[in-house]
KESEFI-82679 format. One record per residue (C-alpha): residue in one letter; chain; residue number from 1; x, y, z. Coordinates in steps of 0.5 Angstrom, whole numbers, plus 2048, in hexadecimal, padded with zeros to 3 digits. Each point is the difference from the previous one (the first is absolute). Layout:
N
a,A,NUM,X,Y,Z;
...
// end
This chain:
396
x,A,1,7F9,83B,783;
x,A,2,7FD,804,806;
x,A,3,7FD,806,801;
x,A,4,803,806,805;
x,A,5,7F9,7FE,804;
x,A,6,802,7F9,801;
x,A,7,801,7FE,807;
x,A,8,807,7FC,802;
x,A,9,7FE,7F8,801;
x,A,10,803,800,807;
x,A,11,803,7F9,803;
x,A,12,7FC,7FA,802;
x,A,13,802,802,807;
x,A,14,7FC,808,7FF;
x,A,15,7FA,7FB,7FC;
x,A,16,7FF,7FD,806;
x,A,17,800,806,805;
x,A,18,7FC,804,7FC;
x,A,19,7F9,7FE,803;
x,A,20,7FC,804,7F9;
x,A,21,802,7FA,7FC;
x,A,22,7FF,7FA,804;
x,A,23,7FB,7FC,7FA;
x,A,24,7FA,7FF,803;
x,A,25,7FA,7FA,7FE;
x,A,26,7F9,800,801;
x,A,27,801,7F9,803;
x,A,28,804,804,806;
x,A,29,7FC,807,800;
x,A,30,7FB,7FB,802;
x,A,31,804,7FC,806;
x,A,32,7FC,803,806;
x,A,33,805,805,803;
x,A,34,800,7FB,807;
x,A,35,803,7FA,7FC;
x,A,36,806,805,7FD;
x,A,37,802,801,807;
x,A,38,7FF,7F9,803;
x,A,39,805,7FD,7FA;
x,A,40,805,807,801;
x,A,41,800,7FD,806;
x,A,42,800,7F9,7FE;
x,A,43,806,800,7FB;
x,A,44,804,804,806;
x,A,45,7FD,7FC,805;
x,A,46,805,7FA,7FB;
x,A,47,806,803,800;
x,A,48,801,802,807;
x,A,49,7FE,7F8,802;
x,A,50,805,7FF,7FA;
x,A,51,805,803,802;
x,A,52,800,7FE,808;
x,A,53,800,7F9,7FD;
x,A,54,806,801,7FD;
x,A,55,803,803,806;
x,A,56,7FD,7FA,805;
x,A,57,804,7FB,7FB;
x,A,58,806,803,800;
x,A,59,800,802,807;
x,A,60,800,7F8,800;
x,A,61,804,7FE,7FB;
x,A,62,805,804,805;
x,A,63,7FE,7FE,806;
x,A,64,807,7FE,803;
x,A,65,802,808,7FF;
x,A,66,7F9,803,801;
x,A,67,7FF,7FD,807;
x,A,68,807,801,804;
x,A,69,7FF,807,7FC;
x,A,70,7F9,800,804;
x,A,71,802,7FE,806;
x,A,72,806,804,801;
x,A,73,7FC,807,7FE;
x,A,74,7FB,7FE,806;
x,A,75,805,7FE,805;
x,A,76,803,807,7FE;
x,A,77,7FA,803,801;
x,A,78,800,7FC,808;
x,A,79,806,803,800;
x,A,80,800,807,7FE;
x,A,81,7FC,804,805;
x,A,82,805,7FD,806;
x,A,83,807,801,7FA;
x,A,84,7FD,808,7FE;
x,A,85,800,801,807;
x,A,86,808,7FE,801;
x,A,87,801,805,7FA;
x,A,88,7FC,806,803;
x,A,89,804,7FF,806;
x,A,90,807,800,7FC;
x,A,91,802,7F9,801;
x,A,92,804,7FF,7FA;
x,A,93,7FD,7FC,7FA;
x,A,94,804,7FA,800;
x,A,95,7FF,7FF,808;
x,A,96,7F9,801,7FF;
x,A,97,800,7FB,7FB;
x,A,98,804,7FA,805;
x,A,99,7FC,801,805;
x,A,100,7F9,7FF,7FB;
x,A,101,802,7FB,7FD;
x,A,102,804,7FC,806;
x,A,103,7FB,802,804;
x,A,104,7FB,7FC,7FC;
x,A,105,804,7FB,7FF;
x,A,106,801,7FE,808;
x,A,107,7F8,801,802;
x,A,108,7FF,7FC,7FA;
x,A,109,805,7FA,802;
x,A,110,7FE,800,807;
x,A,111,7FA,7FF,7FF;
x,A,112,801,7FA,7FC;
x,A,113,805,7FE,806;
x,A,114,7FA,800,805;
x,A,115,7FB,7FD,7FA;
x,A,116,806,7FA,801;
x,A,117,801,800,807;
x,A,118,7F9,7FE,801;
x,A,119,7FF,7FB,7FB;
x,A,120,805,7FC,802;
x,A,121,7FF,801,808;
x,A,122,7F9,7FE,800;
x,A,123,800,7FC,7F9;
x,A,124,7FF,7F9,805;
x,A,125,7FA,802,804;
x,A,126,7FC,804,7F9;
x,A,127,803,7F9,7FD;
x,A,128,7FB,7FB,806;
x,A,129,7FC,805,800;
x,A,130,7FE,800,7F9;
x,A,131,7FF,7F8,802;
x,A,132,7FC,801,804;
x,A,133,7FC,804,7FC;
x,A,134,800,7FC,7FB;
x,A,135,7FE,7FA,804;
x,A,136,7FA,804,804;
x,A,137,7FD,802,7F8;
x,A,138,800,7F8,7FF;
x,A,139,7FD,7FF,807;
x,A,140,7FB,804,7FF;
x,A,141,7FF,7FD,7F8;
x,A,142,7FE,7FA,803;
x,A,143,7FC,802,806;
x,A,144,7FC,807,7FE;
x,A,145,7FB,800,7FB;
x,A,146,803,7FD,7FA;
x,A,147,801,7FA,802;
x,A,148,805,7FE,7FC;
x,A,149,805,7FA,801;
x,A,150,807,7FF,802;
x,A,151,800,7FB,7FA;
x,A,152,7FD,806,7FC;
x,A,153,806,805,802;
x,A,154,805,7FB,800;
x,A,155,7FE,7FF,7F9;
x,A,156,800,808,7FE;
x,A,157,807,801,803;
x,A,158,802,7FB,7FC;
x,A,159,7FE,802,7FA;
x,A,160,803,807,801;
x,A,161,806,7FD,802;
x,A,162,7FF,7FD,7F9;
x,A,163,7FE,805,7FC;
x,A,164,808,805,803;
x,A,165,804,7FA,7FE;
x,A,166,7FD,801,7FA;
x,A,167,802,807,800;
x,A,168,806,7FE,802;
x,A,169,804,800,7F9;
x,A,170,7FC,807,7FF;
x,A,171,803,803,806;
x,A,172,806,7FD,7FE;
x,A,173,801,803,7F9;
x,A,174,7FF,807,802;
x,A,175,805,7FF,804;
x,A,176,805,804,7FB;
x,A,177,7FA,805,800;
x,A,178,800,802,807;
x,A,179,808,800,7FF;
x,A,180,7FF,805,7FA;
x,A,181,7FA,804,805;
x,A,182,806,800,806;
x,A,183,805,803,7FA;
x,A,184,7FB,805,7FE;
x,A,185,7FD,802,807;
x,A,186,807,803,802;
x,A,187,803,802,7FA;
x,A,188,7FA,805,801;
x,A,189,801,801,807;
x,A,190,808,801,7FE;
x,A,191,7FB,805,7FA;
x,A,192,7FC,803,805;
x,A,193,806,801,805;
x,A,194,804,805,7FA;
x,A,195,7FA,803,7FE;
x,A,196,7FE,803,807;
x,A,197,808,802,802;
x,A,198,7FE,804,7F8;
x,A,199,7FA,804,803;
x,A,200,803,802,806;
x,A,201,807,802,7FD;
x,A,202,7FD,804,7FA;
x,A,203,7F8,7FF,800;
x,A,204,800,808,7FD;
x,A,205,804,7FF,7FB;
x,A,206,7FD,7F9,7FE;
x,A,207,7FA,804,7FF;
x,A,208,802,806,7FD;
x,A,209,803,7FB,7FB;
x,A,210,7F9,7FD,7FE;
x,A,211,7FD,806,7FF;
x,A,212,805,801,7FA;
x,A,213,7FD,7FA,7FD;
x,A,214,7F9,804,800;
x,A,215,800,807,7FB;
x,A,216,801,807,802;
x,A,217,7F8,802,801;
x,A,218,7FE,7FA,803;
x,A,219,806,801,806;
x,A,220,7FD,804,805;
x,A,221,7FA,7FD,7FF;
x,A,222,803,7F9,802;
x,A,223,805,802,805;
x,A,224,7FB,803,804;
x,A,225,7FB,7F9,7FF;
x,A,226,806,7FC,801;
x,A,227,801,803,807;
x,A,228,7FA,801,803;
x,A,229,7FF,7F8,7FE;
x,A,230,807,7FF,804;
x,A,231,7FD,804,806;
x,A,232,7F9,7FB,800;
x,A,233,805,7FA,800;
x,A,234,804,803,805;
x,A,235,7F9,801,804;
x,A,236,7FD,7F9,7FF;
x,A,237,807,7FC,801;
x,A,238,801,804,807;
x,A,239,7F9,7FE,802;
x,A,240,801,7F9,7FE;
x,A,241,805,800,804;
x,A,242,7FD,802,806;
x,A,243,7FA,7FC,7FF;
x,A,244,804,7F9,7FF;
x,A,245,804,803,807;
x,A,246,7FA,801,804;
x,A,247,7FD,7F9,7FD;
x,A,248,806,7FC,801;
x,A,249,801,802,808;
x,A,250,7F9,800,802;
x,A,251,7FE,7F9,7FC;
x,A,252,807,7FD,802;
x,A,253,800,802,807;
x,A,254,7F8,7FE,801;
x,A,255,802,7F9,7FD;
x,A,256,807,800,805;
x,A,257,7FC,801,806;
x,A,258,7FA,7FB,7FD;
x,A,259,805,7FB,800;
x,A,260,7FF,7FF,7F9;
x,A,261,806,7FD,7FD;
x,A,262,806,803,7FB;
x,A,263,7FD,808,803;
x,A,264,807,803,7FC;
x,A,265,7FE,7FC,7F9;
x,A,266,7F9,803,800;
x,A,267,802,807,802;
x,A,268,804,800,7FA;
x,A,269,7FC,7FD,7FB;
x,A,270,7FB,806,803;
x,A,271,805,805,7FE;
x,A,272,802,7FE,7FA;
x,A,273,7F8,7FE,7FE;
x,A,274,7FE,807,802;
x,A,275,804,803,7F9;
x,A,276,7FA,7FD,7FD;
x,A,277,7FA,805,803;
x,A,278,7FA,7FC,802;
x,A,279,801,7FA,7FE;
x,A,280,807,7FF,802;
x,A,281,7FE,801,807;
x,A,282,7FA,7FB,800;
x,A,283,803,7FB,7FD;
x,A,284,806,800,805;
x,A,285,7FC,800,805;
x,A,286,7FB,7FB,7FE;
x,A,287,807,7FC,801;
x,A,288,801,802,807;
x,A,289,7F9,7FE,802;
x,A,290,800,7F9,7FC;
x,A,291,807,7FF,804;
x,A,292,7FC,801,807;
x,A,293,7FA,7FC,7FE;
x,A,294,805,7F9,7FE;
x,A,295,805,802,805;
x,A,296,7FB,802,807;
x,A,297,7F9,7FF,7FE;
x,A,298,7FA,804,7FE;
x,A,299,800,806,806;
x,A,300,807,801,7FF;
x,A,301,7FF,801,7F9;
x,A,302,7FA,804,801;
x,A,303,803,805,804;
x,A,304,807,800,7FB;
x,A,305,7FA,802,7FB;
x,A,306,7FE,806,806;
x,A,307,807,802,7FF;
x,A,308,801,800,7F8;
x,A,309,7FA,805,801;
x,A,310,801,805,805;
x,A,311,807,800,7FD;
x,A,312,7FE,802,7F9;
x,A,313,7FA,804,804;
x,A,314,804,804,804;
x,A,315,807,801,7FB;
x,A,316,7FA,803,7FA;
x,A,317,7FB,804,805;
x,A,318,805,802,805;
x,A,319,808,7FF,800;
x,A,320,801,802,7F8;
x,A,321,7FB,807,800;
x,A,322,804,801,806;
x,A,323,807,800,7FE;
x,A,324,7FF,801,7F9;
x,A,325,7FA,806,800;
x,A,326,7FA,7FF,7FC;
x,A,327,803,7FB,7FB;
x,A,328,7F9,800,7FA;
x,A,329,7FD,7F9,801;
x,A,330,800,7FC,7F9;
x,A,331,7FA,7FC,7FF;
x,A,332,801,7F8,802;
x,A,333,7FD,7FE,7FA;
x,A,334,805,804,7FC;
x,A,335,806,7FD,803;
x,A,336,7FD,7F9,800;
x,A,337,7FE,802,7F8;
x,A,338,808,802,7FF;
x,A,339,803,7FB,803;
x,A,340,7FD,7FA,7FD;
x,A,341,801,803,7F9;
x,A,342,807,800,802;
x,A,343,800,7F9,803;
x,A,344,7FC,7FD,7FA;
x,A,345,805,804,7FB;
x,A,346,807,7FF,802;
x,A,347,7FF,7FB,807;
x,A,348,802,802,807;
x,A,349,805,806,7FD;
x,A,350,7FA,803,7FD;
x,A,351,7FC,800,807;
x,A,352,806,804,803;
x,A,353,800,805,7FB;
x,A,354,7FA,801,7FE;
x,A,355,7FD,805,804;
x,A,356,806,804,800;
x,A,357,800,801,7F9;
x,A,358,7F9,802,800;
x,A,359,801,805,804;
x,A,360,806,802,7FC;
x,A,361,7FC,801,7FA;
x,A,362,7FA,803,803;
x,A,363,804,805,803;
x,A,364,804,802,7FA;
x,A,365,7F9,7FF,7FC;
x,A,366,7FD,805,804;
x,A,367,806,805,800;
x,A,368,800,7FF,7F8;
x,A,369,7F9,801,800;
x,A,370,800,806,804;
x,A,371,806,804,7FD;
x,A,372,803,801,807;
x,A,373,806,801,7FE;
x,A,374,7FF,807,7FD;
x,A,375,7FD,802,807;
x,A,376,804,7FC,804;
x,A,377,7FA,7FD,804;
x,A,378,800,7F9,802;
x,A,379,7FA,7FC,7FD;
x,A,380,7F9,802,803;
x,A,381,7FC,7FA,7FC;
x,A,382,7FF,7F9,801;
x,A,383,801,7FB,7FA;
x,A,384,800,7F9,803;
x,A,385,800,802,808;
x,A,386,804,805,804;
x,A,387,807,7FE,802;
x,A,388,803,805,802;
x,A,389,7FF,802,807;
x,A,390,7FD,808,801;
x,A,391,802,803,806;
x,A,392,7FC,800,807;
x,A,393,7FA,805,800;
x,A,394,7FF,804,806;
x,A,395,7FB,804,802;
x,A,396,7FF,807,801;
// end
């Protein structure tokens, strides 16, 4: 039976809100309040790496639709201030959208013509120059402070020589896997292809879509993240674009009229290794300035260096505030930290796109944190770093 002054037992879910009745033992009245808010953190701290290891392993299991994905939302994020520009000025959608991507396209296979071209007309001297070098290296083998023999070089060549006959059958049994890599390399670029033509087309609706997926409460929240995170990317893309451009000209340039051989290839690997901020740049240059030591000697290579860093110092400490404003600076050792974790967990993609996507996510950490779509504001705090770039100050 129950009395009228009989309280109604409620749920396990009411149990569980309601704090009065959380049971309590002396053991735990007698843990010391720091250690209760260290394991609080603790067990959050396990969840969340879970969770993030579980996305890290799909995105990997997926990586064949993940990256062409990734690569066509960063192209267009190249691409949009110029694409947003033609809009404004009422050039019609589907326009906009053929000289974007057709545009792209030519620059694109130009530059790979010019890469071509040059490889093939100065491939016969970088060929006698190679020998040259090599047999210099020898020389100096035998005649400089090792002491070495020619029997004993002879001897080595010949044991690596061995030692790739051996890896012969190697080579040739992943014949088939290089094939199947060659498949999967333009399936993703045919991927990467129809996906970008989809964002230009209707990005806002692709968008607008996604935010269904997420409940009603939770939209404005995540429509406003989404796009200040969309804006970051946009700002890294454009100011990676004119890294690679200022690095690619001035380095290819300085290494033509050094009379370095294959300057075009060099200023092309330079564009494409500045995607990757500090260390794409250094070990791109290092490239050039190893061409110049094997090619002209140690003075030639010695003012390449020179040139690799006055490029590099005059794109980040002059050109790049002057065209872009008063771009926040992120900490070398930041980028270098991302962009190694990205290259050990998923290779050369995950050094690309590590630094955007941190900067995705700290941007819309931040917006989040600070509530700011119930104000409108942009993000005022700093998670990981800044990455959206404030306007210029001026003085009074």
């Amino acid at each position: 039976m129950t009395g009228s002054d009989d309280k109604p037992r409620g749920s396990l879910f009411d149990a569980i809100r309601d704090r009065s009745r959380v049971v309590s033992t002396e053991t735990s009245a007698s843990v010391p309040q720091g250690l209760r808010v260290a394991t609080a953190y603790s067990w959050r701290f396990l969840v969340l790496a879970a969770a993030i290891g579980v996305a890290v392993w799909l995105v990997i299991q997926l990586k064949l639709l993940v990256i062409p994905l990734l690569i066509a939302i960063l192209i267009t994020a190249l691409l949009w201030p110029a694409f947003a520009w033609m809009l404004r000025h009422h050039v019609p959608r589907w326009l906009a959208i053929v000289i974007s991507v057709v545009g792209t396209l030519a620059i694109v296979a130009g530059l790979l013509w010019l890469v071509v071209w040059q490889i093939v007309r100065e491939w016969p001297s970088v060929q006698a120059s190679t020998a040259a070098a090599v047999e210099q290296f020898r020389q100096y083998l035998i005649d400089g402070p090792l002491d070495l023999t020619a029997t004993q070089i002879d001897g080595w060549l010949d044991t690596a020589g061995t030692f790739l006959q051996q890896q012969a059958e190697l080579l040739w049994s992943g014949a088939l896997a290089i094939g199947t890599t060659i498949g999967h390399v333009a399936t993703g670029a045919v991927l990467a292809l129809f996906i970008l033509l989809c964002l230009l087309a209707d990005g806002g609706g692709i968008w607008r879509w996604t935010l269904r997926l997420f409940p009603k409460k939770a939209r404005p929240a995540a429509d406003g993240a989404g796009r200040a995170g969309w804006v970051t990317v946009v700002n890294y893309a454009r100011t990676q674009l004119l890294v690679a451009t200022i690095d690619a000209v001035g380095i290819g340039l300085g290494a033509a009229l050094l009379g370095v051989p294959l300057a075009i290839p060099v200023a092309v690997l330079v564009f494409l290794g500045a995607f990757v901020p500090i260390v794409g740049a250094v070990v791109t240059g290092t490239v050039a300035v190893f061409l110049a030591l094997v090619y002209n000697g140690p003075w030639i290579a010695l003012w390449m260096l020179v040139v690799v860093l006055g490029v590099q110092q005059l794109e980040g400490h002059v050109l790049q505030p002057l065209l872009m404003g008063s771009a926040v600076k992120v900490h070398p050792l930041a980028v270098v930290l991302v962009v190694a974790g990205g290259a050990m967990i998923a290779g050369i993609p995950g050094a690309l796109f590590a630094v955007p996507l941190a900067a995705f996510v700290n941007v819309v950490a931040v917006y989040i944190g600070e509530r700011a779509w119930e104000t409108g504001a942009r993000p005022s705090g700093d998670l990981i770093w800044s990455t959206v770039p404030r306007p210029r100050r001026t003085r009074s």
